[in-house]
Backbone bond lengths (Angstrom), bond angles and torsions (degrees), N, CA, C in turn:
res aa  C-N    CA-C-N  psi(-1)  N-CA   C-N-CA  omega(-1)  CA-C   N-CA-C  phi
1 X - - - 1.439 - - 1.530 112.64 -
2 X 1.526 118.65 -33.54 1.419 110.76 -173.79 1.675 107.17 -61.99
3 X 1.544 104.43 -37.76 1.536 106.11 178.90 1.235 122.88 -44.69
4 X 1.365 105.35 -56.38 1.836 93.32 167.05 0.794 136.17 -114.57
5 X 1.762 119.54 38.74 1.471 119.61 124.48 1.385 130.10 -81.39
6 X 1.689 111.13 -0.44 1.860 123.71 167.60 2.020 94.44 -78.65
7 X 1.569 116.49 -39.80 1.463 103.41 -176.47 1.737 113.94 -87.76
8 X 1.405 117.63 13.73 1.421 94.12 165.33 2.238 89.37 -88.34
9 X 1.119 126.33 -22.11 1.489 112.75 -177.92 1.282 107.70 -65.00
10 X 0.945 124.10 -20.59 1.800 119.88 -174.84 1.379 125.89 -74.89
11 X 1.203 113.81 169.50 1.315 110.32 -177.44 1.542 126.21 -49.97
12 X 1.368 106.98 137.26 1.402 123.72 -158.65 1.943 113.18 -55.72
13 X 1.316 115.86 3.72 1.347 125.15 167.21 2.087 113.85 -89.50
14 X 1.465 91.75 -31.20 1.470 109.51 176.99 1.346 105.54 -100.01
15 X 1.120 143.62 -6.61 1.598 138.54 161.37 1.216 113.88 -73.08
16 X 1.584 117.27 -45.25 1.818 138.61 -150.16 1.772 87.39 -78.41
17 X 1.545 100.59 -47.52 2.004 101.64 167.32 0.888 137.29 5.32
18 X 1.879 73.25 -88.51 1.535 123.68 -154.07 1.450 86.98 -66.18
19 X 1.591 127.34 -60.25 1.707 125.53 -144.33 1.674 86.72 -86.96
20 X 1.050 112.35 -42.22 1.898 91.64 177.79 1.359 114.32 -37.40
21 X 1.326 121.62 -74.25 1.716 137.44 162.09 1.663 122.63 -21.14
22 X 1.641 101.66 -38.12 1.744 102.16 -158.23 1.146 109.56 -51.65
23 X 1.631 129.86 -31.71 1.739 124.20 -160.34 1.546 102.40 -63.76
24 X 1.964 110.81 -39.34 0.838 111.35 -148.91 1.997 98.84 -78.48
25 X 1.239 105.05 -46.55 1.948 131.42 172.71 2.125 76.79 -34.31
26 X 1.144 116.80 -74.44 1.392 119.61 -144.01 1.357 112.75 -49.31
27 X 2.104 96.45 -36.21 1.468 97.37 -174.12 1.591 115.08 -95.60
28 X 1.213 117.18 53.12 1.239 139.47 -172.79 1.738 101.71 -129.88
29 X 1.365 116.35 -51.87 1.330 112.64 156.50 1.157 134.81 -22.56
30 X 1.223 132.08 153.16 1.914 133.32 145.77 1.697 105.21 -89.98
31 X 1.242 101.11 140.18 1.260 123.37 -173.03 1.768 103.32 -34.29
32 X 1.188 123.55 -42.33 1.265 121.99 -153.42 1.509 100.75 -88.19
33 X 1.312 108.46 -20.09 1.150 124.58 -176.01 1.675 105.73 -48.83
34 X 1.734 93.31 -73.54 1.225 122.27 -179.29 1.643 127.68 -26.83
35 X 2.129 84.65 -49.13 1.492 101.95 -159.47 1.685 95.34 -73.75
36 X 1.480 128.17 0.05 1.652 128.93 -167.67 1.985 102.82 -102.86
37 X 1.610 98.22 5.17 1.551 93.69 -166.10 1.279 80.32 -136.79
38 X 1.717 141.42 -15.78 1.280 115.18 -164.32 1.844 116.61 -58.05
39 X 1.117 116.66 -36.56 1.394 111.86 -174.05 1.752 114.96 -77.29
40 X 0.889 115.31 -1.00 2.008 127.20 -166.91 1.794 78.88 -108.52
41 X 1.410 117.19 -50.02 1.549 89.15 173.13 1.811 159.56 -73.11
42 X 1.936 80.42 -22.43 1.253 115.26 179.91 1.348 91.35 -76.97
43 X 1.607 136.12 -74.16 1.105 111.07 171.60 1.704 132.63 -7.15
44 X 1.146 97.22 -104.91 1.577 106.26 163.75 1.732 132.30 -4.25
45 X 1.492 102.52 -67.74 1.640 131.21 154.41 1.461 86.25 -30.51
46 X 1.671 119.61 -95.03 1.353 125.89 -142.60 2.118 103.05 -55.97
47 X 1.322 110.88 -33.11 1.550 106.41 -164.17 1.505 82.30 -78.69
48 X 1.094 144.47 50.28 1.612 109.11 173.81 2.062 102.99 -119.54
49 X 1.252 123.05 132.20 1.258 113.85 -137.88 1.500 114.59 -73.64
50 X 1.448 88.14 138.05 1.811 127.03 -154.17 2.059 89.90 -80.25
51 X 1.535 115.74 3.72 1.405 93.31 -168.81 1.330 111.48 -93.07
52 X 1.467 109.09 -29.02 1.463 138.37 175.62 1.306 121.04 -76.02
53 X 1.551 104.50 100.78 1.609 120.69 -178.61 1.701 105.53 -48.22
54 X 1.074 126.01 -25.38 1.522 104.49 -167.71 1.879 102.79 -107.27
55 X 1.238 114.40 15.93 1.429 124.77 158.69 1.562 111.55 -93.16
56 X 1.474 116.34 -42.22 1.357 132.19 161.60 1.488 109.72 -33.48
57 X 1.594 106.22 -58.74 1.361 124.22 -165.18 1.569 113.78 -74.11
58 X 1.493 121.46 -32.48 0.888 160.14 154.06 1.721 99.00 -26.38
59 X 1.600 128.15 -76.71 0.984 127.97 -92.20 1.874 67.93 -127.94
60 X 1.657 107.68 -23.95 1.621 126.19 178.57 1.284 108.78 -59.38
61 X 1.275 125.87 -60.02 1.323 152.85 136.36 1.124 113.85 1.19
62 X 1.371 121.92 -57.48 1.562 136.55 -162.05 1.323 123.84 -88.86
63 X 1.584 118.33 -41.50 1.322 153.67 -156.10 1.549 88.11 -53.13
64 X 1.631 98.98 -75.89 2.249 97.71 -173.36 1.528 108.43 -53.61
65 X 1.505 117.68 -1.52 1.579 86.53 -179.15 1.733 101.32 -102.19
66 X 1.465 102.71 -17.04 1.242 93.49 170.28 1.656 133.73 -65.08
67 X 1.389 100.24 -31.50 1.300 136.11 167.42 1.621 120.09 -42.43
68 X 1.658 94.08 -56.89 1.719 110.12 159.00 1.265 124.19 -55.82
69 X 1.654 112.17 -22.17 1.658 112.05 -155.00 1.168 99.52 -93.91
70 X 1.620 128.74 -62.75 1.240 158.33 172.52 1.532 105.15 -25.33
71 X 1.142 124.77 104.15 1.335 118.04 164.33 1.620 130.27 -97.55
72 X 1.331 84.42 -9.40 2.052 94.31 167.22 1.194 106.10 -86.69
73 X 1.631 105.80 122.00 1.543 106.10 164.11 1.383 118.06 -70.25
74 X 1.193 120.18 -26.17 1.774 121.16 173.44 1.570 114.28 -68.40
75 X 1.369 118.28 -25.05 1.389 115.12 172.74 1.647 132.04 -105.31
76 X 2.081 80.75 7.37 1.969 102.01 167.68 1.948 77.59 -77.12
77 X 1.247 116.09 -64.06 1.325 116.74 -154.29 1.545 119.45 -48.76
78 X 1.551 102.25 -36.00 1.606 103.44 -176.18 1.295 104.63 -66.89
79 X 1.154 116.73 -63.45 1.310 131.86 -141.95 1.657 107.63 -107.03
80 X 1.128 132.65 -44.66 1.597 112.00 -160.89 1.831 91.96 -102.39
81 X 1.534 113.88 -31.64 1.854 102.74 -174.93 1.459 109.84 -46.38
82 X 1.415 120.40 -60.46 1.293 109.46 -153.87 1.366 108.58 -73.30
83 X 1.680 134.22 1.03 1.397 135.36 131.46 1.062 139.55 -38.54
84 X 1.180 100.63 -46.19 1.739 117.06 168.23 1.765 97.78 -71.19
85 X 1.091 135.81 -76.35 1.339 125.28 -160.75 1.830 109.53 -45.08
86 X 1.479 98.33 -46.61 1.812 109.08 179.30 1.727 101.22 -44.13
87 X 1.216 106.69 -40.33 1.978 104.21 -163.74 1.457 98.12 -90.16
88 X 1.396 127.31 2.72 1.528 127.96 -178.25 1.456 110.16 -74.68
89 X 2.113 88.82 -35.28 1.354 89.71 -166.24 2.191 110.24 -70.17
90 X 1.143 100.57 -34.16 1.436 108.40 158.48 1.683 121.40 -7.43
């Protein structure tokens, strides 16, 4: 896990990767796993740049699988809702 939280810091060809991949990396996890990385990922997820429509689109794409993965409802709430509302505005 530290590994790819060292490749969302890397160069922006090895970040775009990493977060394309994560739903799939995540659902490879055990739940408990998940619930010890959900906030180091959501982070990450959310900084990845908001200027570029097809990261936007990207990120639209992504949201229900995160949704599926996440089994804390308090850390759907922290962390991935107010993502979803930001891409509503879209």
């Amino acid at each position: 896990m530290p590994i790819l939280l060292h490749f969302f810091k890397d160069a922006d060809e090895i970040r775009e990767g990493s977060l394309t991949y994560l739903p799939d990396f995540l659902e490879t996890l055990q739940a408990s796993q998940r619930s010890n990385y959900v906030e180091h990922f959501a982070y990450h997820w959310h900084q990845a740049d908001e200027e570029i429509w097809r990261k936007r689109k990207q990120k639209a794409q992504q949201i229900g699988d995160f949704a599926r993965l996440v089994t804390s409802s308090e850390a759907m709430h922290k962390h991935f809702a107010p993502i979803f509302f930001e891409l509503c505005n879209d």
